[in-house]
C-alpha positions as CSV (number, residue, x, y, z in Angstrom):
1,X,-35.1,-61.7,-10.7
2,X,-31.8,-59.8,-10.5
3,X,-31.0,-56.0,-10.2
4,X,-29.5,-55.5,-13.6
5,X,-30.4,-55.0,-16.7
6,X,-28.9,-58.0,-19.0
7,X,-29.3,-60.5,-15.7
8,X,-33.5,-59.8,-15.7
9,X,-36.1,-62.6,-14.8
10,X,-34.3,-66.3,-14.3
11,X,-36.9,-69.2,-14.6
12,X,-36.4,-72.0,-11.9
13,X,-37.8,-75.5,-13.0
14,X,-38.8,-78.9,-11.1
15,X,-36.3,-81.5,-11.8
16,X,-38.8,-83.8,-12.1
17,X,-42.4,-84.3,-10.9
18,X,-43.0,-84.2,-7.0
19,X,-39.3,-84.0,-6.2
20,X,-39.7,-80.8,-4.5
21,X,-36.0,-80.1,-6.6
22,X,-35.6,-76.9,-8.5
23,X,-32.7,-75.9,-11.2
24,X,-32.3,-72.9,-13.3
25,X,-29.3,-74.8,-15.0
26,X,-28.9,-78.3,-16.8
27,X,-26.1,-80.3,-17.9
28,X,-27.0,-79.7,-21.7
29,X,-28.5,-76.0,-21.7
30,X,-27.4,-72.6,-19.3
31,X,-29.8,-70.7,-17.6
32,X,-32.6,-68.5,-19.5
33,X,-32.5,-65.0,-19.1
34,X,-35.5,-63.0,-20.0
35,X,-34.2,-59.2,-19.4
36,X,-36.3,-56.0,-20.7
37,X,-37.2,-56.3,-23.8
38,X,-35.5,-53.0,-25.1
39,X,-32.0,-53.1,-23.0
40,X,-30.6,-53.2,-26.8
41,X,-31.5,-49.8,-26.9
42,X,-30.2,-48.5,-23.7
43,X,-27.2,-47.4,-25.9
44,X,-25.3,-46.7,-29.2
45,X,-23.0,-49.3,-27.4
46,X,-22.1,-49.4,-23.9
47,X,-23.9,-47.6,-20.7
48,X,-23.3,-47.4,-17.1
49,X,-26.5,-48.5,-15.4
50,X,-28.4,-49.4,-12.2
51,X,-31.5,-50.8,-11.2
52,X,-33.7,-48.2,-9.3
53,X,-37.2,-50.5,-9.1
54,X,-38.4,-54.3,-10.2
55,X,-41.1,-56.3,-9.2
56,X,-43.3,-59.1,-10.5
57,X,-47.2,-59.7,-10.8
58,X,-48.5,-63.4,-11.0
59,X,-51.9,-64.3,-11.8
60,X,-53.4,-68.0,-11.4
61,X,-55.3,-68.5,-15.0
62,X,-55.3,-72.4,-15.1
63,X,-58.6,-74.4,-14.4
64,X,-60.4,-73.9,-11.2
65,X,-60.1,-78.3,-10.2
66,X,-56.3,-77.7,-10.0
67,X,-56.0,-74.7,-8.6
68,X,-53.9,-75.1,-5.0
69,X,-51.1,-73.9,-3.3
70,X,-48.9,-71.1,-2.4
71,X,-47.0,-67.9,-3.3
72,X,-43.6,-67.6,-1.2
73,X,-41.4,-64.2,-2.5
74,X,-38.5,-63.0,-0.9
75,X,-35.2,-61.5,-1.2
76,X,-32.2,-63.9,-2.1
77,X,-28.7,-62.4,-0.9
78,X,-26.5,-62.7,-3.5
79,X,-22.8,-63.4,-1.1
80,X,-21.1,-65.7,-3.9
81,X,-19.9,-65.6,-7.3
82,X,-22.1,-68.2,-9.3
83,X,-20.4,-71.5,-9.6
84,X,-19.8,-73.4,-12.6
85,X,-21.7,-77.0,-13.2
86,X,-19.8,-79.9,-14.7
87,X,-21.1,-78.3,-18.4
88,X,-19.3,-75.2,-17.2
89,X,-22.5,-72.8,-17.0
90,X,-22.5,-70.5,-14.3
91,X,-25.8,-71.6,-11.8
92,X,-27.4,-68.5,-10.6
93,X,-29.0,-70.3,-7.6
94,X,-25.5,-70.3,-6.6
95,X,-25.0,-67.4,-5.9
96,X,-26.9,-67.1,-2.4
97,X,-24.3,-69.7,-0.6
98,X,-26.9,-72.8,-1.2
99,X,-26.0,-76.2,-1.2
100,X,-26.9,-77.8,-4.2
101,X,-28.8,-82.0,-3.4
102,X,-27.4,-82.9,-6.9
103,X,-24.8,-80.7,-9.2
104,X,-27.6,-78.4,-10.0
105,X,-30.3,-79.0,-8.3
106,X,-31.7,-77.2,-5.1
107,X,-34.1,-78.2,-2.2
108,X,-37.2,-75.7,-3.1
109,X,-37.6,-75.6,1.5
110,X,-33.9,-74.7,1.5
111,X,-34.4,-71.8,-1.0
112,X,-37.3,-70.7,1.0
113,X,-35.5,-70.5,4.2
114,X,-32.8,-68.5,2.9
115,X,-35.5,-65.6,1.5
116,X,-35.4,-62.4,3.9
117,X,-38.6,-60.9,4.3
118,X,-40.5,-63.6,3.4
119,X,-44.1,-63.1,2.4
120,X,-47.0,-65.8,1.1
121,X,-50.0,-65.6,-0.4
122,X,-52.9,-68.5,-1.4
123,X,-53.0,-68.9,-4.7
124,X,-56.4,-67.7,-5.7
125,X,-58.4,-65.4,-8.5
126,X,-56.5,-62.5,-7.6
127,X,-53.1,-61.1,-8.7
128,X,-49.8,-61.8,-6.5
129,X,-47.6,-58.2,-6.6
130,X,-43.8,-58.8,-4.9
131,X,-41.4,-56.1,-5.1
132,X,-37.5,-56.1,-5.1
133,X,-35.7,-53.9,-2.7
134,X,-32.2,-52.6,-2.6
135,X,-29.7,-54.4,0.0
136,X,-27.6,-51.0,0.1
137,X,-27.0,-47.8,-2.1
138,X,-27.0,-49.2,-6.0
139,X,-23.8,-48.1,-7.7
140,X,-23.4,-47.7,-11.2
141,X,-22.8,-51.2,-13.6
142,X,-21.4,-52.1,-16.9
143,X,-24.0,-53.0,-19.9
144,X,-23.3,-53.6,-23.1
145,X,-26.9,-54.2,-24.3
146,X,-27.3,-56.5,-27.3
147,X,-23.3,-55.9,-28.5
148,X,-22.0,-59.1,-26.9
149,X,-23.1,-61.9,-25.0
150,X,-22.9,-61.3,-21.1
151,X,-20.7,-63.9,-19.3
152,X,-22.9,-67.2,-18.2
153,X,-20.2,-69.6,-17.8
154,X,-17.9,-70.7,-14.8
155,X,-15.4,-73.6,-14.5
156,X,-17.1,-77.0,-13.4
157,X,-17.0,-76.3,-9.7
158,X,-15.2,-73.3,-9.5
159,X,-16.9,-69.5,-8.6
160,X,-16.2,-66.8,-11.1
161,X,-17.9,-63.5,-12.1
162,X,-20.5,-63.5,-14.3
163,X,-23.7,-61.4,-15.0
164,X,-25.4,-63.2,-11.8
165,X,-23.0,-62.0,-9.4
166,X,-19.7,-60.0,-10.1
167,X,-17.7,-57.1,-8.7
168,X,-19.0,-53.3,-8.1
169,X,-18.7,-51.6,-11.5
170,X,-19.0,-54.8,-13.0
171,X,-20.7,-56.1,-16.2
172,X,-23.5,-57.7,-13.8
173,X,-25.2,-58.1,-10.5
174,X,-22.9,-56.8,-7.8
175,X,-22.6,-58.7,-4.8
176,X,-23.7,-57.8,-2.0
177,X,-27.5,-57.0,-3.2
178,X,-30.5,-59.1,-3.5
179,X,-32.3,-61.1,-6.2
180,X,-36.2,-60.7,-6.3
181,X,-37.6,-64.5,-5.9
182,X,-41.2,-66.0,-6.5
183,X,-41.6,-69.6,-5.2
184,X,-44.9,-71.7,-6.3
185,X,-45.7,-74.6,-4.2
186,X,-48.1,-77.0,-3.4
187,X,-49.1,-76.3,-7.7
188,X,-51.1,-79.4,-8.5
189,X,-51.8,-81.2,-12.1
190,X,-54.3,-83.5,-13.6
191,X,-51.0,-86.1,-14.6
192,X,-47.6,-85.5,-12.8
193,X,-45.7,-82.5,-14.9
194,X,-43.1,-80.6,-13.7
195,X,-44.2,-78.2,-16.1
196,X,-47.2,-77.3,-13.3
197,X,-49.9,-74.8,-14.3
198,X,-50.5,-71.8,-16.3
199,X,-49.9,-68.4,-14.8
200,X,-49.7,-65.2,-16.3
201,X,-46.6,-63.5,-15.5
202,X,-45.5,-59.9,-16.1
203,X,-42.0,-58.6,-15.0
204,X,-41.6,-54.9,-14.5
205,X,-37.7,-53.4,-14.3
206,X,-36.7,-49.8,-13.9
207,X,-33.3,-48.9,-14.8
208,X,-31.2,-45.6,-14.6
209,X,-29.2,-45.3,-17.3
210,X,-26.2,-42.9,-18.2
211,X,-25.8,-44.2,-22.4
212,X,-22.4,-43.7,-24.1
213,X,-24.0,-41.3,-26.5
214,X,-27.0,-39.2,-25.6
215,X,-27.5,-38.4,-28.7
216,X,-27.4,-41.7,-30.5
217,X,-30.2,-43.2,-28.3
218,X,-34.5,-42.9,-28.4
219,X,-35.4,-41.7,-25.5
220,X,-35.1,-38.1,-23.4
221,X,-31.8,-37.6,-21.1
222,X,-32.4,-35.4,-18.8
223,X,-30.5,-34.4,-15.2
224,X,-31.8,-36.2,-11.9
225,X,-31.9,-34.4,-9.1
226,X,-31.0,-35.8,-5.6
227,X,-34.1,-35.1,-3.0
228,X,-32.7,-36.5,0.7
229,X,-35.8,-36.1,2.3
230,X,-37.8,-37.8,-0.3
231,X,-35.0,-41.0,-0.2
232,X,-35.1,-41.1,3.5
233,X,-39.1,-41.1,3.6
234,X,-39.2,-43.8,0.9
235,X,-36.5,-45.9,3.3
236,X,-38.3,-45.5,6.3
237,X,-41.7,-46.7,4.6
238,X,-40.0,-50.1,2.7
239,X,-38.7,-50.5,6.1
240,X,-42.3,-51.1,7.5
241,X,-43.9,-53.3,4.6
242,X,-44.0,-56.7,3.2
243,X,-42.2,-57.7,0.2
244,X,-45.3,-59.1,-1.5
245,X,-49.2,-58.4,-1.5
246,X,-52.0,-60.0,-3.2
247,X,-54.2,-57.4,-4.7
248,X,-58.0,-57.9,-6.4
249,X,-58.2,-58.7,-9.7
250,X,-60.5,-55.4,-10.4
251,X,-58.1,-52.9,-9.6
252,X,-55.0,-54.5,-12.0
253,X,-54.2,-52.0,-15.0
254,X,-53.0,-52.8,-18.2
255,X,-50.2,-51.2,-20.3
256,X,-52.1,-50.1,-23.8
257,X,-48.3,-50.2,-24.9
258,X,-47.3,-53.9,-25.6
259,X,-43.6,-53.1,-25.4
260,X,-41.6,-51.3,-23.1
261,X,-40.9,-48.1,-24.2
262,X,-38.7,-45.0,-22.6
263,X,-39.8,-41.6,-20.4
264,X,-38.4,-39.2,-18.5
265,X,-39.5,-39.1,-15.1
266,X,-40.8,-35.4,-15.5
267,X,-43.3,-36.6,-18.3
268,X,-44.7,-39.9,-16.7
269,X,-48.0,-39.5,-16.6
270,X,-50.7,-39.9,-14.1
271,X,-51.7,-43.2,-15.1
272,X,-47.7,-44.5,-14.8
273,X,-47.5,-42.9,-11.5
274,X,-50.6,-44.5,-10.4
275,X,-49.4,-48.0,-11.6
276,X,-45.8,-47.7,-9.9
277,X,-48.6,-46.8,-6.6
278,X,-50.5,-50.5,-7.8
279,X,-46.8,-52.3,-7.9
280,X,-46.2,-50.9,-4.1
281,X,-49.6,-51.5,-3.1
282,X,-49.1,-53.0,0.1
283,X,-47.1,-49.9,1.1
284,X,-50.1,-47.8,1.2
285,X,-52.4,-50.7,2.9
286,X,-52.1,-49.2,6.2
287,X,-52.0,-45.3,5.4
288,X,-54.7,-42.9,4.7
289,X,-55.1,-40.7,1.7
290,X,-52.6,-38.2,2.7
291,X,-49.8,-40.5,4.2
292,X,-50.4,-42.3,0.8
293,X,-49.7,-39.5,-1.1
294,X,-46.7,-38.2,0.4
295,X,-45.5,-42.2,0.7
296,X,-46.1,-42.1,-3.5
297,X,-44.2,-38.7,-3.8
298,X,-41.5,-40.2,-2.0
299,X,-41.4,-42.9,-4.6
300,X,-41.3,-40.5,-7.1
301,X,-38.7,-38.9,-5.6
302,X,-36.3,-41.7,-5.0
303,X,-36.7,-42.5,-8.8
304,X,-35.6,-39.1,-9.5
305,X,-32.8,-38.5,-7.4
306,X,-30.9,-41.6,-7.6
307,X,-27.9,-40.5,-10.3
308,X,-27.0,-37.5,-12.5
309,X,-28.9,-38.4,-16.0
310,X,-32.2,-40.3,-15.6
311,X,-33.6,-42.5,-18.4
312,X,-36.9,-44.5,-16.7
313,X,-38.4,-47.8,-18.5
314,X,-41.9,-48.5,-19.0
């Protein structure tokens, strides 16, 4: 998962059965990209945005005789510009500095070891929460929504920006942060696959956005305002916390919206705040009522005061 908002959620697939070999490119196809389902609408036609929040919730729902295996989540430093395979598609697995077995294809251990902050979780009835934090202060990117395709291609063994890793102020990830990555291992099938199991998988992205025309977009612009002691008790709490958490299934929430829609901070309402509380979960584990509260307005509070016009997606 990378911090922008045309990069989003990047499947990594087995190369083949038991090989322990994962890919996000091939030589016939580049990666899929599954960003937020309404960045078309972040503006009339070009914004300036950052990512202020994303995390992931994966839940087991294949049968109970295969269930097995592990959750691994960390964050991937993204030091590179991706490189190009011999079809010329730019690899996002790239990006960390990995040595590729094969053109494209990556040891799933070595990917492992390179996560920071790495958390694990059995994979079981209940729901496994990661969350992505920033490597340093997010600056402002380049998006140009559903205008143009973003750049996914590289020269055959060459590094090059693209939207996976490119230069601050960029039209893509800037280097120097962190991708948000989920690792599934020890999954086990009836007949080899290296298709695996079903899970049910929701991705979750917040973005700040500063449009090109407020008044040719949907949603409410409004000013945010910058809080220091808020940030500073929000930092000092991610400092202290896992990445990822495994939370029971009977306190998951569900959206009654089925697509992601646009709010002002000011007008989220209780039961928003309260699922941005579920998505940090484990950052409350340890904390009684009141820490947890002033830990949530915190949250709150970085949300708000990270930029001068404040656009949040739910």
């Amino acid at each position: 998962m990378f911090p922008h908002c045309e990069a989003g959620l990047v499947p990594l697939y087995e190369e083949l059965p038991n090989s322990g070999r994962l890919q996000a490119v091939t030589t016939t196809s580049e990666s899929e990209r599954f960003p937020p389902t309404n960045v078309g609408s972040y503006a009339a036609l070009v914004a300036q945005t950052r990512t202020t929040a994303m995390g992931i919730r994966v839940t087991y729902t294949g049968t109970e005789l295969n269930r097995s295996g592990k959750y691994y989540a960390g964050l991937l430093p993204i030091t590179e510009y991706a490189r190009g395979n011999f079809a010329s598609h730019a690899d996002p697995l790239s990006v960390a500095g990995l040595n590729p077995v094969s053109e494209f294809n990556y040891d799933i251990g070595a990917i492992k070891n390179q996560l920071i902050h790495l958390t694990e979780g059995r994979i079981g009835s209940d729901a496994f929460h990661a969350v992505w934090r920033p490597a340093q202060s997010m600056r402002y990117s380049y998006a140009q929504g559903n205008q143009s395709v973003p750049t996914t291609v590289a020269d055959a063994n060459t590094r090059s920006p693209s939207i996976f890793s490119t230069d601050s102020g960029g039209r893509g990830v800037e280097r120097g942060q962190y991708a948000l990555v989920v690792l599934i291992i020890g999954d086990t099938t009836s007949t080899a696959s290296n298709s695996g199991n079903v899970y049910s998988v929701q991705f979750v992205q917040h973005n700040e956005v500063i449009p090109d025309n407020s008044i040719a977009v949907t949603y409410e612009v409004e000013p945010s305002r910058y809080d220091v002691n808020a940030l500073m008790h929000t930092v000092n709490l991610m400092a202290t916390t896992r990445v990822a958490t495994t939370l029971p299934g009977t306190t998951e929430r569900t959206s009654a919206q089925a697509e992601s829609a646009f709010m002002s901070l000011s007008s989220m309402s209780a039961s928003a705040r309260d699922a941005i509380a579920h998505l940090a979960g484990n950052a409350f584990a340890f904390a009684g009522n009141r820490l947890a509260n002033g830990a949530m307005g915190a949250v709150v509070g970085q949300l708000r005061g990270m930029g001068n016009r404040m656009a949040i997606q739910w």
